[in-house]
N, CA, C and O atoms as a GROMACS GRO file, in nm:
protein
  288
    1UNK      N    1   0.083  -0.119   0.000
    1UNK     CA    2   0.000   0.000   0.000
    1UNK      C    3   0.087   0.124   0.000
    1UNK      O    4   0.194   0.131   0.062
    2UNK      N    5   0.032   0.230  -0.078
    2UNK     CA    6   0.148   0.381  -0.087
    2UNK      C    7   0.106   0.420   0.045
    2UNK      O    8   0.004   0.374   0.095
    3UNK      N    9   0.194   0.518   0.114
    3UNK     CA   10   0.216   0.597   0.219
    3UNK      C   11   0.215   0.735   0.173
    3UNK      O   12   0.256   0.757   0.059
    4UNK      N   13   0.180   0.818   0.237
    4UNK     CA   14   0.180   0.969   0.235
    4UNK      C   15   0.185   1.009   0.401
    4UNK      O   16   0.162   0.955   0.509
    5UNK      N   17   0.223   1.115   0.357
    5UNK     CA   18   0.235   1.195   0.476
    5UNK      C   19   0.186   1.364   0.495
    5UNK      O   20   0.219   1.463   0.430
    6UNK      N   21   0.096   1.350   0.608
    6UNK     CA   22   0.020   1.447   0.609
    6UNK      C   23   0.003   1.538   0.725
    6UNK      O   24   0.040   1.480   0.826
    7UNK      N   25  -0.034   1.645   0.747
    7UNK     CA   26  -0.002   1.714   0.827
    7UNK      C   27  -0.110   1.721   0.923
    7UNK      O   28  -0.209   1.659   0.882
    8UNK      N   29  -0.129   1.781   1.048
    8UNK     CA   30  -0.216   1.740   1.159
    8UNK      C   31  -0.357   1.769   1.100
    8UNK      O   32  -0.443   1.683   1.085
    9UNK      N   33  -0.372   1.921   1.064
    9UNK     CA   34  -0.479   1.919   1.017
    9UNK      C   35  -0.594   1.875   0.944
    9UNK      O   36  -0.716   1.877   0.961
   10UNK      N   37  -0.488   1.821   0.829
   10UNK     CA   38  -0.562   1.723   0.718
   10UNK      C   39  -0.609   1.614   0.783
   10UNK      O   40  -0.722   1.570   0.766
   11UNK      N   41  -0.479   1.540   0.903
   11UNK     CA   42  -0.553   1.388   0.959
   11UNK      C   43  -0.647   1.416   1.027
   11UNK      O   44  -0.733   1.328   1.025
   12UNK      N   45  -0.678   1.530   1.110
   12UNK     CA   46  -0.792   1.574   1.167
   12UNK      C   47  -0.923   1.565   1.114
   12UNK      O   48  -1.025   1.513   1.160
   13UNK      N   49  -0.899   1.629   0.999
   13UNK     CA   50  -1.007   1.644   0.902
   13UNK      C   51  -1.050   1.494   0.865
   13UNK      O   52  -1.166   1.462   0.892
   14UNK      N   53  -0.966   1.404   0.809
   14UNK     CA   54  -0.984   1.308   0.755
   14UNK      C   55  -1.004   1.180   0.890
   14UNK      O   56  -0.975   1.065   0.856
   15UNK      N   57  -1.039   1.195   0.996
   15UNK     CA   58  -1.092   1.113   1.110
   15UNK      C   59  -1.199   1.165   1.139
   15UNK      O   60  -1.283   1.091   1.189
   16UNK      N   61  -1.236   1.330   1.113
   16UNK     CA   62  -1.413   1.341   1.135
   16UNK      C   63  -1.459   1.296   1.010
   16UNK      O   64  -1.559   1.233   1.046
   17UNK      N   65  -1.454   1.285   0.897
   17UNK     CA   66  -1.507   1.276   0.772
   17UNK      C   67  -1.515   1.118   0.733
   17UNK      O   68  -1.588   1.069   0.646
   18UNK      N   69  -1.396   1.030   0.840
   18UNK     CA   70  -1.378   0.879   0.762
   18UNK      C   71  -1.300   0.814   0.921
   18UNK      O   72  -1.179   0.794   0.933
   19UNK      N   73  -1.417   0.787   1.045
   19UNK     CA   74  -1.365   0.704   1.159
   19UNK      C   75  -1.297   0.577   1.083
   19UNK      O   76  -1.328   0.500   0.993
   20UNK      N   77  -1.185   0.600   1.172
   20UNK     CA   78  -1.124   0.419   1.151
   20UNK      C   79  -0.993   0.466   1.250
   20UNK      O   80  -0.948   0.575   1.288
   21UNK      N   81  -0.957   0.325   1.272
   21UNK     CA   82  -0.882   0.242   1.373
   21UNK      C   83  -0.717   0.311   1.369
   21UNK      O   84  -0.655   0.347   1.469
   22UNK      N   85  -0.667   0.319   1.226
   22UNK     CA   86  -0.574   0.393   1.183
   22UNK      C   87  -0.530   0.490   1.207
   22UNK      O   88  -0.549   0.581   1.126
   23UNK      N   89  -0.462   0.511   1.309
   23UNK     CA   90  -0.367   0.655   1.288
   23UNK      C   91  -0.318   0.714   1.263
   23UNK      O   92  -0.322   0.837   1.272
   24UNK      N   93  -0.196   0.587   1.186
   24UNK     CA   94  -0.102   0.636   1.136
   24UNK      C   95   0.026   0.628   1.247
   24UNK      O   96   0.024   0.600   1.366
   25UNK      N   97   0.129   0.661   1.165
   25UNK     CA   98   0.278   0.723   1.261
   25UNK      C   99   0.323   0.858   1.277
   25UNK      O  100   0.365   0.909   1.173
   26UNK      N  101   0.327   0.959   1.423
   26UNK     CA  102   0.349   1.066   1.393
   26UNK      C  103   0.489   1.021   1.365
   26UNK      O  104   0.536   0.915   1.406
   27UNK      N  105   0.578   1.144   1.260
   27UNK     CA  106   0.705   1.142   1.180
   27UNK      C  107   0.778   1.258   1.265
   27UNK      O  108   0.711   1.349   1.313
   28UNK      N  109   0.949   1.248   1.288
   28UNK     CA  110   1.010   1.371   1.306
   28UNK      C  111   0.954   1.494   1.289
   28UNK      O  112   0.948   1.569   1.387
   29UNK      N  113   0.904   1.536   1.165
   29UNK     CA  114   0.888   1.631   1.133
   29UNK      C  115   0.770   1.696   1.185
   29UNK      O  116   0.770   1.816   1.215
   30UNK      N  117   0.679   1.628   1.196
   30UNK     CA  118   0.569   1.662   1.286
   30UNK      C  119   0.441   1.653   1.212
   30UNK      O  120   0.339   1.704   1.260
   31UNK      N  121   0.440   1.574   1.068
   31UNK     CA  122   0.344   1.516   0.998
   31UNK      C  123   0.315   1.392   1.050
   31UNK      O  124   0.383   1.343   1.140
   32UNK      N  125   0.220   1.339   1.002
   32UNK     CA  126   0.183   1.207   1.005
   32UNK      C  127   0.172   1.065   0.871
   32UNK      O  128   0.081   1.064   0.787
   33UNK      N  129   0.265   0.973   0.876
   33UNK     CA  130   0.253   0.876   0.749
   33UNK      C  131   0.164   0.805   0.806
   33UNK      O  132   0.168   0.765   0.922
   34UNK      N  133   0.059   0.781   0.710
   34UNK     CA  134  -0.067   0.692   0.651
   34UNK      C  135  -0.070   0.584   0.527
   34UNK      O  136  -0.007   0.618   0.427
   35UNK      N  137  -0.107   0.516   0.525
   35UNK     CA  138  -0.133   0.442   0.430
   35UNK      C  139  -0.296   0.421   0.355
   35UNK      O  140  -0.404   0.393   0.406
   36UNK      N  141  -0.264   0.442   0.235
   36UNK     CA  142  -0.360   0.428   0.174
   36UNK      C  143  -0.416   0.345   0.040
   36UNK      O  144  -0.330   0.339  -0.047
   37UNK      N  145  -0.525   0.289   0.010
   37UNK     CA  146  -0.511   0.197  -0.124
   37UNK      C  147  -0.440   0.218  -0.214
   37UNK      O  148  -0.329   0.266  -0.192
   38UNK      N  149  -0.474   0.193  -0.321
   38UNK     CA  150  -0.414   0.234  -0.460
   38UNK      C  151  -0.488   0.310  -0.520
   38UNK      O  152  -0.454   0.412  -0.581
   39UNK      N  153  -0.605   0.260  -0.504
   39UNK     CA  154  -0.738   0.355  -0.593
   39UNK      C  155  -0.702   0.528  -0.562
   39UNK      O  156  -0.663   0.626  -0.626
   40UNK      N  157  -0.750   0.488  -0.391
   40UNK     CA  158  -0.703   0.642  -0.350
   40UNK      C  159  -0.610   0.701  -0.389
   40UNK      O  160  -0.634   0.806  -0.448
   41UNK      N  161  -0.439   0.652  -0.372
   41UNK     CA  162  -0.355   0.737  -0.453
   41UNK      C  163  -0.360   0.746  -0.583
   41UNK      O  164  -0.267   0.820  -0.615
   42UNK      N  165  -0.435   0.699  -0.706
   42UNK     CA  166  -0.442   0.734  -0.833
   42UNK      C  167  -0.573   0.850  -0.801
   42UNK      O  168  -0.572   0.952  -0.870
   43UNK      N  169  -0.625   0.843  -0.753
   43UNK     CA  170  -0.716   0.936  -0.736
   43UNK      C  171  -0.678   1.096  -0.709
   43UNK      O  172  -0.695   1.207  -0.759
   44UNK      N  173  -0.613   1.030  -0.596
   44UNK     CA  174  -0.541   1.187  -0.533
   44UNK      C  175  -0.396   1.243  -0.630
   44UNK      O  176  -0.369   1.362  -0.613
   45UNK      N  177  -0.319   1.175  -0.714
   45UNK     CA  178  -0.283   1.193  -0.792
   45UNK      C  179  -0.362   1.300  -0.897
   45UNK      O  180  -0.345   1.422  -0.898
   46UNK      N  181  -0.453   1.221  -0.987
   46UNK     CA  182  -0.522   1.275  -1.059
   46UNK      C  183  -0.622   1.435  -0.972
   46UNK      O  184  -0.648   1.518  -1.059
   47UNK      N  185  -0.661   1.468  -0.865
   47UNK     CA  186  -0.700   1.559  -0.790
   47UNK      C  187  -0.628   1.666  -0.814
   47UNK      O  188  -0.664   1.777  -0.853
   48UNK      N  189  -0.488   1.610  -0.778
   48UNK     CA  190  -0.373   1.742  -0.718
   48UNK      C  191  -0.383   1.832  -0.791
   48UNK      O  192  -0.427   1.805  -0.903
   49UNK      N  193  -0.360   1.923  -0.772
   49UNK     CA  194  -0.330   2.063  -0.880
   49UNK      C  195  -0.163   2.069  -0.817
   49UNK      O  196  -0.106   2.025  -0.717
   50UNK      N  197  -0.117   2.164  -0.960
   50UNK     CA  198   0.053   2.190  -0.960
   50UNK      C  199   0.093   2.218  -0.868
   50UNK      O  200   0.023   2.287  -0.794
   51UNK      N  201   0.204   2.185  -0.834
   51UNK     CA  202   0.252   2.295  -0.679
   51UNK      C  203   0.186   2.252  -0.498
   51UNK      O  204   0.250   2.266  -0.394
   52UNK      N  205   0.026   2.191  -0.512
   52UNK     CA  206  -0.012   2.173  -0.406
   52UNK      C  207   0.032   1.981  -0.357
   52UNK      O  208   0.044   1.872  -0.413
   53UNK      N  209   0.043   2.045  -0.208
   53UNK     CA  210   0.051   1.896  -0.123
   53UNK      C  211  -0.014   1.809  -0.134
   53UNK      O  212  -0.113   1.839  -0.200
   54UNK      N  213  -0.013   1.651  -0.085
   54UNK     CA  214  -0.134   1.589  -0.083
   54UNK      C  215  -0.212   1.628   0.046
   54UNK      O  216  -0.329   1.595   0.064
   55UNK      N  217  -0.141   1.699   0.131
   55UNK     CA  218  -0.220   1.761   0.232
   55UNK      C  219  -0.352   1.868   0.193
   55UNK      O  220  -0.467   1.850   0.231
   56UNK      N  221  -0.316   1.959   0.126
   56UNK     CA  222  -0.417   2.033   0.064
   56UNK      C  223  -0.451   2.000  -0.019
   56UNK      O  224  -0.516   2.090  -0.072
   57UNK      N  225  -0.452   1.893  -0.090
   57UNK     CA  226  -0.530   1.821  -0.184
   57UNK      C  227  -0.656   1.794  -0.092
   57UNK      O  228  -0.761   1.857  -0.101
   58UNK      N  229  -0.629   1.683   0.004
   58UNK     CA  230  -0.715   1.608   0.051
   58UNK      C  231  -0.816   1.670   0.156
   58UNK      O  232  -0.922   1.621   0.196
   59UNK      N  233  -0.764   1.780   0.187
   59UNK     CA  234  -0.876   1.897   0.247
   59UNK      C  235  -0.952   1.981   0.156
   59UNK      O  236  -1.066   2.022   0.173
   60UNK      N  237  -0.866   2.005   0.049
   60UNK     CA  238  -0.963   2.066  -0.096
   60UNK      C  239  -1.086   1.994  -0.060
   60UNK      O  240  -1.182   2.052  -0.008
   61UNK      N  241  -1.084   1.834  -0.092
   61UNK     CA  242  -1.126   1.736  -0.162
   61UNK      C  243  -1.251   1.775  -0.075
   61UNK      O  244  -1.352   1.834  -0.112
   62UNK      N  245  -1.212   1.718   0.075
   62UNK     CA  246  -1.280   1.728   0.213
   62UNK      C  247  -1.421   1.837   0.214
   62UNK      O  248  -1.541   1.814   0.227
   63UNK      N  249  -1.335   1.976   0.193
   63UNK     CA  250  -1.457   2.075   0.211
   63UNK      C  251  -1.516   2.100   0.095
   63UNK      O  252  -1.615   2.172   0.114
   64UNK      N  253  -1.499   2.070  -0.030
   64UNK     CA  254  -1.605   2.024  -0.153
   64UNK      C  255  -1.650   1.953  -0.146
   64UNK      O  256  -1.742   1.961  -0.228
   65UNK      N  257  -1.659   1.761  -0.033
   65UNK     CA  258  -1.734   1.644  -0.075
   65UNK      C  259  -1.835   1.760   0.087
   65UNK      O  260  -1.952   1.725   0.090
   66UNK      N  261  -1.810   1.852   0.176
   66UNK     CA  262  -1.904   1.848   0.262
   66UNK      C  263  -2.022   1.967   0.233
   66UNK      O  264  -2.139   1.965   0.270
   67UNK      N  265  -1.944   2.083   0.147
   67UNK     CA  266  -1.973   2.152   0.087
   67UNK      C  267  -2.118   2.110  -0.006
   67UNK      O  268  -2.224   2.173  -0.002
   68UNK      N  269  -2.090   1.991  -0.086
   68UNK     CA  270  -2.219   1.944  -0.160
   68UNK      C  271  -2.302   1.887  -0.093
   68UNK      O  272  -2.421   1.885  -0.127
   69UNK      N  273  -2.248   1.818   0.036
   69UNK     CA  274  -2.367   1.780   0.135
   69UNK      C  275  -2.468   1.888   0.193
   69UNK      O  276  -2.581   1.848   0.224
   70UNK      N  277  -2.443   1.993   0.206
   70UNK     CA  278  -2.446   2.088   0.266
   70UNK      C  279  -2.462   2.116   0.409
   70UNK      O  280  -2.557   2.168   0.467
   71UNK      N  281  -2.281   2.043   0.482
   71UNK     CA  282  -2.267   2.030   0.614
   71UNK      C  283  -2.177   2.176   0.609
   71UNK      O  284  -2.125   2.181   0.721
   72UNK      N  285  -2.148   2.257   0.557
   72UNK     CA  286  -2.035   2.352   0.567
   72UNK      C  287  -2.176   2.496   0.453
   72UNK      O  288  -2.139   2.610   0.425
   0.00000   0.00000   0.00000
């Protein structure tokens, strides 16, 4: 499975939006590595815009999937 690494906020985000067991490892740096399918990283691949993290990818992603719910 690919790994990424993400920063507090995003894992924040992404444990109210998607409970599970997973934490992850906090890293030196003060991100967090996760693991994720494959689907997901071709996904988030294809998401990214130039220049941005998969961190702000995946909060983009976040407040547009809650945005259409209309929880935000």
């Amino acid at each position: 499975m690919p790994e990424i690494e993400i920063t507090d906020e995003c894992r924040a985000l992404i444990a109210a939006e998607f409970p599970s067991d997973d934490t992850g490892q906090r890293m030196a740096s003060g991100k967090w590595q996760i693991q994720i399918d494959e689907v997901t990283w071709q996904m988030l691949h294809k998401a990214r815009r130039p220049g941005e993290s998969v961190s702000d990818c995946i909060i983009r992603v976040i407040i547009i999937i809650q945005h259409k719910r209309g929880l935000l």
